[in-house]
N, CA, C and O of each residue as an XYZ file, in Angstrom:
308
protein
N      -0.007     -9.698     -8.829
C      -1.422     -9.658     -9.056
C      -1.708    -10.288    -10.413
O      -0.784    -10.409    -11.216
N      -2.725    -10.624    -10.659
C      -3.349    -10.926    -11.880
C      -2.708    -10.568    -13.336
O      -2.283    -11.327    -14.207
N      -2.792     -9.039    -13.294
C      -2.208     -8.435    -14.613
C      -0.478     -8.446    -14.540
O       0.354     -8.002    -15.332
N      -0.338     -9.119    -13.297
C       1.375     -9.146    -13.597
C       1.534     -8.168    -12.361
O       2.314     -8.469    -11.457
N       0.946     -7.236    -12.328
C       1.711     -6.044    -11.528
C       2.332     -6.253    -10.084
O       2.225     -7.425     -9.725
N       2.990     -5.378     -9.108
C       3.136     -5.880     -8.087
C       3.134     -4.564     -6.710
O       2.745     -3.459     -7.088
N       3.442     -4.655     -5.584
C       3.343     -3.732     -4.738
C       4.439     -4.033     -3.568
O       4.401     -5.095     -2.948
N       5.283     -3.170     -3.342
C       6.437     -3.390     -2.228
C       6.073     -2.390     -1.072
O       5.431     -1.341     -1.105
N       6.485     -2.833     -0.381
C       6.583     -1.855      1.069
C       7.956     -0.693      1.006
O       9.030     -1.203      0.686
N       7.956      0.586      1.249
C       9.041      1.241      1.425
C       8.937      1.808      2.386
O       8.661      2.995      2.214
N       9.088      1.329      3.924
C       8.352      1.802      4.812
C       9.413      2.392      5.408
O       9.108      3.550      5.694
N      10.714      2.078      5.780
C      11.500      2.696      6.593
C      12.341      3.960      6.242
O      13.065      4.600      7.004
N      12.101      4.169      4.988
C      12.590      5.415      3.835
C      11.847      6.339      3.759
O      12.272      7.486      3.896
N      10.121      5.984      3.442
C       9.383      6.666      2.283
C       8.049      6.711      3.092
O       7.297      7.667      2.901
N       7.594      5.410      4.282
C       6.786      5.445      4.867
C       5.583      5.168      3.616
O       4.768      6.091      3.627
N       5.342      4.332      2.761
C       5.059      4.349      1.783
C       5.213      2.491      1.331
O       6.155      1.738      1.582
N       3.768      2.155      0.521
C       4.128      0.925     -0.884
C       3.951      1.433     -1.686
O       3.157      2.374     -1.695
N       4.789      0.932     -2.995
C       4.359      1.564     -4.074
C       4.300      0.051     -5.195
O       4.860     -1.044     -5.157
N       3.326      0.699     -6.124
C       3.042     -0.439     -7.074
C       3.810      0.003     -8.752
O       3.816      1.101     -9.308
N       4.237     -0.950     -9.090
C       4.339     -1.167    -10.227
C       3.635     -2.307    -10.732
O       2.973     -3.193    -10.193
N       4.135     -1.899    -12.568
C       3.466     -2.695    -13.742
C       4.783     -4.081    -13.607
O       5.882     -4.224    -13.071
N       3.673     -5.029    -14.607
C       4.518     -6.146    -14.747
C       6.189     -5.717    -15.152
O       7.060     -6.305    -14.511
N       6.544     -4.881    -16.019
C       7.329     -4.131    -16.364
C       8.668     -3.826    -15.447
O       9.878     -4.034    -15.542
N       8.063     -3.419    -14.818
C       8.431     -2.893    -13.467
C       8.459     -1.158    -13.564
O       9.145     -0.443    -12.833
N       7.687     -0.757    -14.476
C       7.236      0.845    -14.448
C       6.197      1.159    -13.012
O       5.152      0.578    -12.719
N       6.867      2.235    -12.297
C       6.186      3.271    -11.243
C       4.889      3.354    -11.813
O       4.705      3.828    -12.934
N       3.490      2.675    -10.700
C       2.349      3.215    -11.032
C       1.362      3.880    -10.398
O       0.394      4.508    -10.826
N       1.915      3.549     -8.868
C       1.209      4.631     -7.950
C       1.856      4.538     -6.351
O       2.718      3.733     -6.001
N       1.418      5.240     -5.765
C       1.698      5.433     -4.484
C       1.030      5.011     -3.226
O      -0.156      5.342     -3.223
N       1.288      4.589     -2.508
C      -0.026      4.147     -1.256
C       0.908      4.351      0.338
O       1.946      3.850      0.770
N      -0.318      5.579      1.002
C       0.406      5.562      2.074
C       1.317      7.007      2.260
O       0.698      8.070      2.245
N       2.817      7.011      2.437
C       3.187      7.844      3.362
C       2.982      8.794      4.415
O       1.931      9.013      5.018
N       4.087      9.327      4.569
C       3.157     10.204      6.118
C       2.851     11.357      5.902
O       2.906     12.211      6.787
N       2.502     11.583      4.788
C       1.533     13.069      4.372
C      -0.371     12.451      3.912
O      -1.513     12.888      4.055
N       0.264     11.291      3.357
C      -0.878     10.785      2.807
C      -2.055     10.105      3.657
O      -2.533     10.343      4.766
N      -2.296      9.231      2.740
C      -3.595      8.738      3.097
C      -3.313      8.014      4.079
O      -2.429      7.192      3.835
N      -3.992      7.987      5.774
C      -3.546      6.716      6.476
C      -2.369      7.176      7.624
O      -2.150      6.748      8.757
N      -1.585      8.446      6.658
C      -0.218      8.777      7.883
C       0.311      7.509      8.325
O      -0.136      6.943      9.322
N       1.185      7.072      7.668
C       1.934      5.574      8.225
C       3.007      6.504      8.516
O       3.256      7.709      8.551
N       3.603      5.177      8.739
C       4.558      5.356     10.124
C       6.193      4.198      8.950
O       6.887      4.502      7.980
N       6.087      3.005      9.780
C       6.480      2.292      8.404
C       5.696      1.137      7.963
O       5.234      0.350      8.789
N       5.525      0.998      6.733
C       5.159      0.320      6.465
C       5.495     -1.058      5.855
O       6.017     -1.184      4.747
N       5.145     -2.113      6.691
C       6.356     -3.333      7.132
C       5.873     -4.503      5.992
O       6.716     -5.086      5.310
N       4.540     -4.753      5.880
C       4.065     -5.778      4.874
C       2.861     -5.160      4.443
O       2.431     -4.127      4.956
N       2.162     -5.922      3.275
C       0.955     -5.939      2.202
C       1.043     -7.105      1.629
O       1.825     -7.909      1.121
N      -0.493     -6.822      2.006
C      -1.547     -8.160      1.336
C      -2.778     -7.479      0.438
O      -3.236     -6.362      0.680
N      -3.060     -8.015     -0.228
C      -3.617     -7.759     -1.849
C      -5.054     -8.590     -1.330
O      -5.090     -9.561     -0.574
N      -6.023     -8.006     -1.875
C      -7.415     -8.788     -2.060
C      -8.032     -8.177     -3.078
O      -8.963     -7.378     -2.976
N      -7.245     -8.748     -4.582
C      -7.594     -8.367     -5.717
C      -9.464     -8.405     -5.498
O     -10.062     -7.362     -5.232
N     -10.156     -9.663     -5.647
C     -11.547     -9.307     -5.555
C     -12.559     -8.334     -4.903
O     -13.490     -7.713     -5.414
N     -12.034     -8.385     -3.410
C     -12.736     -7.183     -2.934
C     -11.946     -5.804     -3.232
O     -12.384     -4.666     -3.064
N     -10.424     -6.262     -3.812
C     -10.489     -4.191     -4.670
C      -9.611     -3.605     -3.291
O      -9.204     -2.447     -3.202
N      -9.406     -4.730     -2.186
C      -8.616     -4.367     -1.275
C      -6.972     -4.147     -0.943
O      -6.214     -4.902     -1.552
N      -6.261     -2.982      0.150
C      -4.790     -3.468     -0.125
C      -4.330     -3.063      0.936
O      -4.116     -1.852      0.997
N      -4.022     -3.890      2.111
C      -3.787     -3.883      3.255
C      -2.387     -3.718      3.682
O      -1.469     -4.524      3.526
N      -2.348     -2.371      4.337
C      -0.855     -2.530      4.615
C      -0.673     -2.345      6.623
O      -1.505     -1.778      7.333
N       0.631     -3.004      7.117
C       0.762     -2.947      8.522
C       1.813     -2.261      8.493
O       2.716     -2.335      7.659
N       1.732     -1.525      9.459
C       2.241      0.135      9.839
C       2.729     -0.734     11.267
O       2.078     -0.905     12.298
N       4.050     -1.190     10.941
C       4.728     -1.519     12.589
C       4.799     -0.196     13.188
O       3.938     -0.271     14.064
N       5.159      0.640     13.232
C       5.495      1.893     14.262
C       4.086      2.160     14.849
O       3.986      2.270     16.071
N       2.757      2.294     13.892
C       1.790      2.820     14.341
C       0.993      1.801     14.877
O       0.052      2.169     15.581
N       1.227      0.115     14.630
C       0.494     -1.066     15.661
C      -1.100     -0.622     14.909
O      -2.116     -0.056     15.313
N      -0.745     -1.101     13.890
C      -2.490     -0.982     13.090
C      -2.081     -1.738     11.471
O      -1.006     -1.895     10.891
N      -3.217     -2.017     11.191
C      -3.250     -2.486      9.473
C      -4.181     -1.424      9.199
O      -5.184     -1.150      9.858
N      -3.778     -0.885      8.220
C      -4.709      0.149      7.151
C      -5.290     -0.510      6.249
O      -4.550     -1.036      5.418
N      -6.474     -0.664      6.135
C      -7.323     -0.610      4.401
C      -7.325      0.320      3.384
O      -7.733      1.470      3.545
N      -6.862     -0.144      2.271
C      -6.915      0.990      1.423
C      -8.013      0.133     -0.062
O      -8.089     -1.075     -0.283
N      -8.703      1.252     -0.826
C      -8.985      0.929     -2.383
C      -7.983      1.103     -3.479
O      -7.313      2.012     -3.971
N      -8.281     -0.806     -3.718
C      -6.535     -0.903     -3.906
C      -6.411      0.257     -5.562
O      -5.267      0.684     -5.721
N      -7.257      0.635     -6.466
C      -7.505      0.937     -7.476
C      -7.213      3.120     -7.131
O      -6.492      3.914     -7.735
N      -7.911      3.273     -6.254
C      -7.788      4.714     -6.154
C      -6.689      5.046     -4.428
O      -5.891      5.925     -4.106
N      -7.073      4.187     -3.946
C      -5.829      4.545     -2.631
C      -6.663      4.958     -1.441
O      -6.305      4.769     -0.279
N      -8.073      5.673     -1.887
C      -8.768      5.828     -0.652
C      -8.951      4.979      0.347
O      -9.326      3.836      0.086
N      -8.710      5.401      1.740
C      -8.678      4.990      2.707
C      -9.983      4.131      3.568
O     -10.849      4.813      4.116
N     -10.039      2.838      3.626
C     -11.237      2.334      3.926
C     -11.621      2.077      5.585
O     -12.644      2.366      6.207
N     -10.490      1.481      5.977
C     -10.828      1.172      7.289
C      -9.552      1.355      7.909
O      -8.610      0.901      7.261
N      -9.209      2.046      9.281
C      -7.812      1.781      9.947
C      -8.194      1.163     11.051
O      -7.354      0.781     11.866
């Protein structure tokens, strides 16, 4: 992203992306199967820094989730 930072998929472990700083310091969480969305795994993410968006595809569950990429709330499944 912009400020450097970045976001991986840990879908077949953690059911979960998580973002770090340019750094590579832990900065938040997006997803798992308690959380927001209940994924399943989560296979890829795509970033839409401007609209604030952070899309992840949940192969097991056959859906892309929207999330706010800033707080994690759940926008559209």
């Amino acid at each position: 992203m912009r400020d450097g930072s970045f976001i991986v998929s840990d879908g077949y472990c953690n059911s979960r992306a998580v973002r770090f700083t340019a750094a590579g310091a832990y900065q938040k969480e997006y997803g798992g199967r308690a959380g927001i969305g209940g994924m399943s795994v989560v296979h890829s993410v795509a970033v839409d820094e401007c609209g604030e968006r952070l899309y992840l595809a949940d192969r097991e569950g056959k859906r892309v989730v929207a999330l706010h990429l800033n707080t994690g709330d759940l926008l559209r499944e």
